[in-house]
C-alpha positions as CSV (number, residue, x, y, z in Angstrom):
1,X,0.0,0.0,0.0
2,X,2.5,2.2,0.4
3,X,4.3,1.7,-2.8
4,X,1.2,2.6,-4.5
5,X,1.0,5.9,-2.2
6,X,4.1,7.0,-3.4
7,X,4.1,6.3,-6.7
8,X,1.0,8.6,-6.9
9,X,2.9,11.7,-5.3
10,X,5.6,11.1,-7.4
11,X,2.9,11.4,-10.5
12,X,1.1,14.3,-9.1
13,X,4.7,15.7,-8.7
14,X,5.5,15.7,-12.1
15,X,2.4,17.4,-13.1
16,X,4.7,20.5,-12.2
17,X,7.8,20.0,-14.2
18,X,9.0,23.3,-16.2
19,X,8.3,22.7,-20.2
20,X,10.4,21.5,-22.2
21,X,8.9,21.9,-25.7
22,X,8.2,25.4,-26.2
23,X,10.9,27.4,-28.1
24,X,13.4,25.0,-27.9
25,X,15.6,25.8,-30.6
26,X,18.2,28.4,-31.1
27,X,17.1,29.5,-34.5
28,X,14.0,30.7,-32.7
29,X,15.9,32.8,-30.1
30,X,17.9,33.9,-32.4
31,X,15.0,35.6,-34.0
32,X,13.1,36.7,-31.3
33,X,16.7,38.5,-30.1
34,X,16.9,39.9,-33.6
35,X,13.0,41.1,-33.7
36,X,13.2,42.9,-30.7
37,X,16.5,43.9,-30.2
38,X,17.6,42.0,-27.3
39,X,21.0,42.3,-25.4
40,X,22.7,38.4,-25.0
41,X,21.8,38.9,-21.2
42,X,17.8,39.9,-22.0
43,X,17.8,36.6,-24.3
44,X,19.5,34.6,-21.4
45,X,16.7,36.0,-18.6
46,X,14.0,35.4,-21.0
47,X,15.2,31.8,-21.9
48,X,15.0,31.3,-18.4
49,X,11.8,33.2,-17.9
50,X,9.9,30.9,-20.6
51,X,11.1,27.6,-19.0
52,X,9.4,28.9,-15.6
53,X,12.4,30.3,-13.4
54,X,12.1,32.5,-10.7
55,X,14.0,35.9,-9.8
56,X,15.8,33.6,-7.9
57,X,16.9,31.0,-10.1
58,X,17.7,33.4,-12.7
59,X,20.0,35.1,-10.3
60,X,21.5,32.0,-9.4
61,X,21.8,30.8,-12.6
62,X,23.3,33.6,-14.2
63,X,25.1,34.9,-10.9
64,X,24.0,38.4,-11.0
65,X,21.6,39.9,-8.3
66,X,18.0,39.6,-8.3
67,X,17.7,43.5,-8.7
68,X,19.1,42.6,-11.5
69,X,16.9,40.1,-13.0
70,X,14.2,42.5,-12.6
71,X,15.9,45.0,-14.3
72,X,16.2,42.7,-17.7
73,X,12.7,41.9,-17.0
74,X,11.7,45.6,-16.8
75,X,13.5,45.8,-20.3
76,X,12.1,42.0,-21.8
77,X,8.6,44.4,-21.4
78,X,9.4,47.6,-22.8
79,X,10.8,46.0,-25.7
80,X,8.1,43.5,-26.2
81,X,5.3,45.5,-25.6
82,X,4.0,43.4,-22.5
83,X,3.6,43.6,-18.9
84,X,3.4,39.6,-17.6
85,X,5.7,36.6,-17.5
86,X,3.0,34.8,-19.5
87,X,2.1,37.1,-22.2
88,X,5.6,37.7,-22.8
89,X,6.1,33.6,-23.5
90,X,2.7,34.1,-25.4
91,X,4.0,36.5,-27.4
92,X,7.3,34.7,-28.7
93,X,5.3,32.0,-28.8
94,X,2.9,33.7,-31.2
95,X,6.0,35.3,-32.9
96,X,7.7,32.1,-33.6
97,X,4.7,30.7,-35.1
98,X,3.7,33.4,-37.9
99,X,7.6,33.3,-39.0
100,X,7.4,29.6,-39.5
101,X,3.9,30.2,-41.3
102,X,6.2,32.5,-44.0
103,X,9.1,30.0,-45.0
């Protein structure tokens, strides 16, 4: 009984893992860098930011502060044109889809 308990945590546990399948490739950050003029450390942070890291674990990461992070993040939405995490991965997302749709 208790194998079977723990096997279901460790299910419901992966139910939370970051994605791993959005915006995977480098020719698609190369563009998004290009398209909105990102520096190499605003691509890094929103790499980060689209496979779900925290403030945290971008400053760790990268080993710069978390002032920092928020900084490039302050930036990622100026130069995007957004003001959340989520429409910012919705909008590279949406980004990298209509330039595939033109080739």
């Amino acid at each position: 009984m208790a194998a079977v308990q723990k096997k279901e945590t460790n299910e419901d546990r992966s139910l939370f893992r970051r994605p791993e399948g959005v915006l995977k490739e480098d020719e698609q950050w190369m563009f998004l860098k290009k398209r909105y003029h990102l520096t190499s450390r605003e691509t890094q942070v929103a790499i980060l930011i689209c496979r779900g890291f925290s403030n945290e674990e971008i400053a760790e990461a990268l080993r710069i502060s978390q002032s920092t992070v928020k900084t490039h993040l302050k930036n990622l939405y100026r130069r995007v044109r957004v003001d959340s995490r989520i429409l910012l991965l919705l909008q590279f997302i949406e980004d990298v889809s209509k330039s595939h749709e033109k080739t």
